[in-house]
C-alpha positions as CSV (number, residue, x, y, z in Angstrom):
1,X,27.0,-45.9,-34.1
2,X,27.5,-42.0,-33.5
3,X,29.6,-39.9,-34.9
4,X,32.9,-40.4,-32.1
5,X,32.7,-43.9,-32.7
6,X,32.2,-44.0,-36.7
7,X,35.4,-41.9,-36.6
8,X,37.6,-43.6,-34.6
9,X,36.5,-46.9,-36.5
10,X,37.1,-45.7,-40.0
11,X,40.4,-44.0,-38.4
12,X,41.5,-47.2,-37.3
13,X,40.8,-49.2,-40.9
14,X,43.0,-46.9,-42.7
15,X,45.8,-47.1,-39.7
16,X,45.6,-43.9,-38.7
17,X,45.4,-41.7,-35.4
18,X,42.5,-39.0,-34.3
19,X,44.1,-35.5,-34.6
20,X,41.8,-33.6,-31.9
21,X,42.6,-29.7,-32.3
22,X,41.2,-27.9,-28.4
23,X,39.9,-24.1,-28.6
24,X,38.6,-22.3,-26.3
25,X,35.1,-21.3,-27.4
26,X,34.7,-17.1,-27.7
27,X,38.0,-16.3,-27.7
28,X,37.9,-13.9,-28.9
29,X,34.4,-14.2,-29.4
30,X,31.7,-16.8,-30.8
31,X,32.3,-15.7,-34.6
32,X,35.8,-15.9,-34.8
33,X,35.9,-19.4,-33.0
34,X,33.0,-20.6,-36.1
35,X,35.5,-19.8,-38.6
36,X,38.4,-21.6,-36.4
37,X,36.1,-25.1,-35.6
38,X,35.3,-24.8,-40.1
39,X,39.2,-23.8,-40.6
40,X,40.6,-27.1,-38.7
41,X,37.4,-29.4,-39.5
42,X,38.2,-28.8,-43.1
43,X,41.9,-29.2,-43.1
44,X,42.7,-32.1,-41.2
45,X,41.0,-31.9,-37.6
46,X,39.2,-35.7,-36.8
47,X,37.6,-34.8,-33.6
48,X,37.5,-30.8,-32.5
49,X,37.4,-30.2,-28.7
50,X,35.6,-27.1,-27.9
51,X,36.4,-25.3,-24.1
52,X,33.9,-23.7,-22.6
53,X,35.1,-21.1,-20.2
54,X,35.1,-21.1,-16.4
55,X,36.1,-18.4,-13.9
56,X,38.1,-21.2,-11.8
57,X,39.7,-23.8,-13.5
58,X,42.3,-26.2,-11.5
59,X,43.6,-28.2,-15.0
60,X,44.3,-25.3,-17.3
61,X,47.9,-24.0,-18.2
62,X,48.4,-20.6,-18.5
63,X,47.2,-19.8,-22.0
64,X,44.2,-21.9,-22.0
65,X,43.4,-20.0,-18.7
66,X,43.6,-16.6,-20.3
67,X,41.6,-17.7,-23.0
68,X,39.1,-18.4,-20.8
69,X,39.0,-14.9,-18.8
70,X,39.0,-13.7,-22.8
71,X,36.0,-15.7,-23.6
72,X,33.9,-14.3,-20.5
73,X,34.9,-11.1,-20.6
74,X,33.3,-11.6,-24.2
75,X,30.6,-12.9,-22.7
76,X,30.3,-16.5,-23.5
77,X,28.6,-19.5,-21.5
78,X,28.4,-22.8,-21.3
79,X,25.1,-22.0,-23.4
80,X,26.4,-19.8,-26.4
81,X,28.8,-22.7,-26.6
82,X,26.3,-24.6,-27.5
83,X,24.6,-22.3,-29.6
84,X,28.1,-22.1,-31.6
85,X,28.0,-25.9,-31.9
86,X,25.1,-25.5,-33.7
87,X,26.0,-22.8,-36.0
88,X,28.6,-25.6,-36.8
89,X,26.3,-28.5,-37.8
90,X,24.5,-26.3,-39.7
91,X,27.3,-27.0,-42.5
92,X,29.0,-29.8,-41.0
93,X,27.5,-33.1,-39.8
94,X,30.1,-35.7,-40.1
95,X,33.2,-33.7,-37.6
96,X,32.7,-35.1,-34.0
97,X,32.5,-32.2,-31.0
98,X,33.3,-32.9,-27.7
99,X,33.5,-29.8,-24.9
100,X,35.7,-29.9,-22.0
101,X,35.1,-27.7,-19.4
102,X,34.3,-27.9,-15.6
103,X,31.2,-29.2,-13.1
104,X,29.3,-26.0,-12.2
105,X,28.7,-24.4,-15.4
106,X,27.3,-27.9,-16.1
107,X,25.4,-28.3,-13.1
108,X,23.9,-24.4,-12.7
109,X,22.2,-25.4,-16.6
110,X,20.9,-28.8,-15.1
111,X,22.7,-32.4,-15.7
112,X,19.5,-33.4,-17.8
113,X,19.0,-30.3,-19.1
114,X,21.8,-29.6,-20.6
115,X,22.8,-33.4,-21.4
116,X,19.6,-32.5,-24.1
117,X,20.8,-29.6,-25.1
118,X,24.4,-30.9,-26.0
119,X,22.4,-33.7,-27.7
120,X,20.5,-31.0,-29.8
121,X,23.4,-29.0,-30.5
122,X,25.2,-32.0,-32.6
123,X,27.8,-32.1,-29.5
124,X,28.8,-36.0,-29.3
125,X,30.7,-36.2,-25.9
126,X,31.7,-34.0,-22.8
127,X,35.0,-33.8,-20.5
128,X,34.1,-32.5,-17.6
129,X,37.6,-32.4,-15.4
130,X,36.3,-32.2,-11.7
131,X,33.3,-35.0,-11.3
132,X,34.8,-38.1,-9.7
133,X,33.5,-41.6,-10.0
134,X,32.0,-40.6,-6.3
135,X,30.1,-37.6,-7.7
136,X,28.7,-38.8,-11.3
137,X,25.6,-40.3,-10.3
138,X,23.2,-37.6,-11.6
139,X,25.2,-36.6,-14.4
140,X,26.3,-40.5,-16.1
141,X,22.1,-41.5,-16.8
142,X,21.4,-38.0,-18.2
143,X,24.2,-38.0,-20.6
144,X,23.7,-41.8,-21.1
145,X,19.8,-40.8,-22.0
146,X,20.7,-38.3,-24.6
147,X,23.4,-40.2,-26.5
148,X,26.3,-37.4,-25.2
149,X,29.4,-40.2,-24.5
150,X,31.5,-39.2,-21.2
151,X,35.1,-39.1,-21.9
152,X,37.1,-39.4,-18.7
153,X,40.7,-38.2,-18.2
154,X,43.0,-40.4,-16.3
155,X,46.0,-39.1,-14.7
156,X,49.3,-40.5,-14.9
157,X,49.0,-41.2,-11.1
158,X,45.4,-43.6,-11.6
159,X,46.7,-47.2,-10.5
160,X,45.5,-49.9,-9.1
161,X,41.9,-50.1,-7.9
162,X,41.1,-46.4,-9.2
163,X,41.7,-47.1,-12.7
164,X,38.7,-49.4,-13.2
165,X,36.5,-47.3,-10.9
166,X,37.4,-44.8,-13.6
167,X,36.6,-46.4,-16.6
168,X,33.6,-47.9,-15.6
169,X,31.1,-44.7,-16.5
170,X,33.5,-43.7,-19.7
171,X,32.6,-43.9,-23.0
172,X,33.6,-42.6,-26.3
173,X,37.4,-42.3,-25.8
174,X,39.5,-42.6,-22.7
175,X,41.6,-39.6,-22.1
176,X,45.2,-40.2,-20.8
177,X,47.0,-37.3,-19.6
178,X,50.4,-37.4,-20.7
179,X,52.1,-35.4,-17.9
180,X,51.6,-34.0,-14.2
181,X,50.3,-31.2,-14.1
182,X,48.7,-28.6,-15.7
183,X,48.2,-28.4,-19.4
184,X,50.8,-26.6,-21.9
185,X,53.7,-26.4,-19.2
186,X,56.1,-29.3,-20.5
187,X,56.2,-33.0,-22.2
188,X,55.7,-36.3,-21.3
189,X,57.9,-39.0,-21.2
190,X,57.3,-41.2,-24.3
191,X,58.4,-44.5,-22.7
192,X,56.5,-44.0,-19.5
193,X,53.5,-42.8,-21.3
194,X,53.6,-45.3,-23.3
195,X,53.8,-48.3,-21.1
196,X,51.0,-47.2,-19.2
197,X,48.7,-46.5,-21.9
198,X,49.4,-50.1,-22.7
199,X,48.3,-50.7,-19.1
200,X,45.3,-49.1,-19.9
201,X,44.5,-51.4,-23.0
202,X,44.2,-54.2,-20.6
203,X,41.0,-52.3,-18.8
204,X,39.1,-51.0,-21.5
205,X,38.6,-51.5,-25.4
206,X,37.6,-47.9,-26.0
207,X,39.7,-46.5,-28.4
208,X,42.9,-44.1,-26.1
209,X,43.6,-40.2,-26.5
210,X,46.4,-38.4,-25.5
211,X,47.0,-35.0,-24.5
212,X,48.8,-32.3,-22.4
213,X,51.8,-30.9,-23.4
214,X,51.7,-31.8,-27.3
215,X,52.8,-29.2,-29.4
216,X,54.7,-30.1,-32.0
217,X,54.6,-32.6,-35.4
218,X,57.3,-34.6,-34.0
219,X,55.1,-35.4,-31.1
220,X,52.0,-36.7,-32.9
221,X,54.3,-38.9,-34.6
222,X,55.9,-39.6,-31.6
223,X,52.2,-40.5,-29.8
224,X,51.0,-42.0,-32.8
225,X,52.8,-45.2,-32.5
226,X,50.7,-46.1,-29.4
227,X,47.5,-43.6,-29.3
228,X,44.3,-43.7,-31.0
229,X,44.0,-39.7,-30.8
230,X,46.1,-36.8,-29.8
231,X,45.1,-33.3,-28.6
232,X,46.9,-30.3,-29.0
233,X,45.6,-27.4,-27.0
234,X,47.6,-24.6,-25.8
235,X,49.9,-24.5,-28.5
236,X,46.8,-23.7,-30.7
237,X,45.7,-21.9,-28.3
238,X,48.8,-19.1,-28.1
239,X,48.8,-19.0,-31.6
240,X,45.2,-18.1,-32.4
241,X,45.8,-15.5,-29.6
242,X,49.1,-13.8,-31.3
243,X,47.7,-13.9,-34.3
244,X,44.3,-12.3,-33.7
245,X,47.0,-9.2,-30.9
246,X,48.7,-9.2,-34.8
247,X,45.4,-8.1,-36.6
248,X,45.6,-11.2,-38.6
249,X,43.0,-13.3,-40.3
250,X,42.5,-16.1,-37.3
251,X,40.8,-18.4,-39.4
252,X,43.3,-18.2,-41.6
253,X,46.1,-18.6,-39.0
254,X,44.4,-21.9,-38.0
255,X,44.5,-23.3,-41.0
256,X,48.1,-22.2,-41.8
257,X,49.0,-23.9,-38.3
258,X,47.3,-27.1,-38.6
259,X,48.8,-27.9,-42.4
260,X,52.1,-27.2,-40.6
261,X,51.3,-29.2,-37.5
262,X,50.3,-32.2,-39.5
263,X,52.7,-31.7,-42.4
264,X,50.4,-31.4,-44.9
């Protein structure tokens, strides 16, 4: 059993839901976002989602997109990502670390190539937002080779016929986005969302994650009552930002954030 799976199992024993903090990695640059991935891991973070930037991304709100022109104006790649990751397991072996991030980055390093390297680098799963069912033929067996799970995000628009086509190649955790759109603009509806992640239930027994849109405590209480995980990203996103503009501390903002966010 790796390390995704051990945590949603012991997660689910004690009742409980994934919290999955997303930051974009190197912004504003690879030391900073060390402390940030120890600062959440070690104050309430389940799962942490790292980014990895890209010039042109087609599911990123505002803030996350900015974060990324930060992170490669910094000059981070998909590659120091990993290298960060592995800073990070160098004191940590037990939090799980999935990226999210887009195809070519992915397929300039090489699908088995880098599915290795994220294997290497402790990383335990990828999201990778524009690779269709129709395009994942090279990239499911290398992943699938070196033990690196392949979350897929399903839109609130996958019915029918799509949504096993979907899920067939996903493991790890299925990723429901809770609105249309892009991420960080507004909220989804609980009811709607709600019903159809119980739609989903009936197609896969991997454990459910929601996202897009969640920013506030109320919310992961509010998703909790039918997720197995929530992410919040651009919220945590904008505030690492203003807080690093401020001249604060950022790993200490993070961890002042996520004890509010959770209500420790």
């Amino acid at each position: 059993m790796n390390r995704l799976a051990e945590c949603f199992t012991a997660l689910r024993a004690q009742n409980k839901t994934a919290f999955i903090p997303y930051l974009m990695a190197g912004d504003p640059d690879a030391d900073t976002s060390l402390a940030v991935m120890h600062a959440l891991a070690n104050h309430g973070a389940d799962v942490l989602e790292l980014g990895f930037p890209f010039s042109d991304p087609t599911a990123d709100g505002i803030a996350i997109q900015h974060a990324g022109n930060r992170a490669l104006a910094a000059g981070m790649t998909l590659k120091k990502t990993l290298e960060l990751c592995t800073r990070f397991r160098e004191s940590n072996q037990h939090t799980p670390i999935i990226l999210m991030g887009y195809a070519n980055p992915v397929m300039h390093y090489g699908y088995d190539a880098c599915a290795k390297a994220m294997h290497s680098a402790g990383v335990d799963g990828i999201i990778i937002v524009d690779i269709p069912p129709e395009e994942e033929q090279e990239i499911v067996p290398a992943l699938r080779a070196h033990h690196v799970d392949f979350i897929r995000l399903l839109a609130p628009t996958t019915l029918g016929e799509r949504l096993p086509k979907i899920l067939h190649s996903c493991t790890g955790f299925v990723y429901a986005i809770g609105i249309k759109g892009i991420t960080g603009t507004h909220s989804a509806n609980h009811d709607e969302l709600r019903d159809r992640i119980a739609t989903i239930r009936t197609h896969t027994d991997l454990p459910i994650v929601s996202g897009f849109g969640v920013h506030s405590a109320e919310q992961i209480r509010s998703y909790a009552e039918f997720c197995d995980g929530v992410v919040v990203g651009s919220a945590l996103v904008q505030h690492l930002y203003e807080a690093h503009r401020a001249g604060q501390n950022v790993a200490d903002a993070a961890q002042r954030w996520i004890k509010t966010i959770l209500a420790v």
